[in-house]
C-alpha positions in Angstrom: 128.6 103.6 107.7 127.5 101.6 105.1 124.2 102.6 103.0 121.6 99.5 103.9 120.1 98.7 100.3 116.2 98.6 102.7 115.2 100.6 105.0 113.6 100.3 108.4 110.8 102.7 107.0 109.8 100.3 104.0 110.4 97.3 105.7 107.4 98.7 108.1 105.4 99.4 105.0 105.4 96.3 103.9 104.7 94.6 107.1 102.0 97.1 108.3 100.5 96.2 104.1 100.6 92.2 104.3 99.1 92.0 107.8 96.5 94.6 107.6 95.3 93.9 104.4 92.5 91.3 104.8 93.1 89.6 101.2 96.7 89.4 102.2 96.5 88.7 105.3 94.4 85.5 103.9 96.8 84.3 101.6 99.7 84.8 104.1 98.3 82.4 106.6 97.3 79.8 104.2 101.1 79.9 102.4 102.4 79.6 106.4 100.0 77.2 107.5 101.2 75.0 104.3 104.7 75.9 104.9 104.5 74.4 108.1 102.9 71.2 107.6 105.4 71.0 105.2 108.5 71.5 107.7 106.3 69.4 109.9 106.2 66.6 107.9 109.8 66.5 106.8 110.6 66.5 110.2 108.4 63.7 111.2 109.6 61.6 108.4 113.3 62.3 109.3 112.4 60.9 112.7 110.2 58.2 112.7 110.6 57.3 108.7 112.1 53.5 109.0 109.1 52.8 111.4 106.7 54.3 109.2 108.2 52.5 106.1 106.6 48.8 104.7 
C-alpha cells in the first residue's frame, strides 16, 4: 500500500493545536465566521440578485 504523504498522527496534532490554542482558536472562528458570510452572501445574490438589483 501506498505511503500517505500525512499522517493520521499529525493531522491530530494540528487539530488538537488550532482548537486548543486560545489565540488560534480566536482567529480560526473569525476566518470561518467571515468565510461564511461570505458563501452566504454569494449564495443569496445568486438567488435573489435580479430582485435585489435597481
Amino acid at each position: 500500500m501506498a505511503e500517505l504523504p500525512i499522517s493520521v498522527d499529525s493531522l491530530k496534532r494540528f487539530w488538537n493545536a488550532q482548537v486548543h490554542d486560545p489565540n488560534k482558536w480566536a482567529f480560526n472562528m473569525k476566518f470561518l465566521r467571515a468565510a461564511g458570510m461570505f458563501a452566504g452572501s454569494v449564495i443569496f445574490i445568486r438567488n435573489f440578485g435580479e430582485s435585489v438589483a435597481l
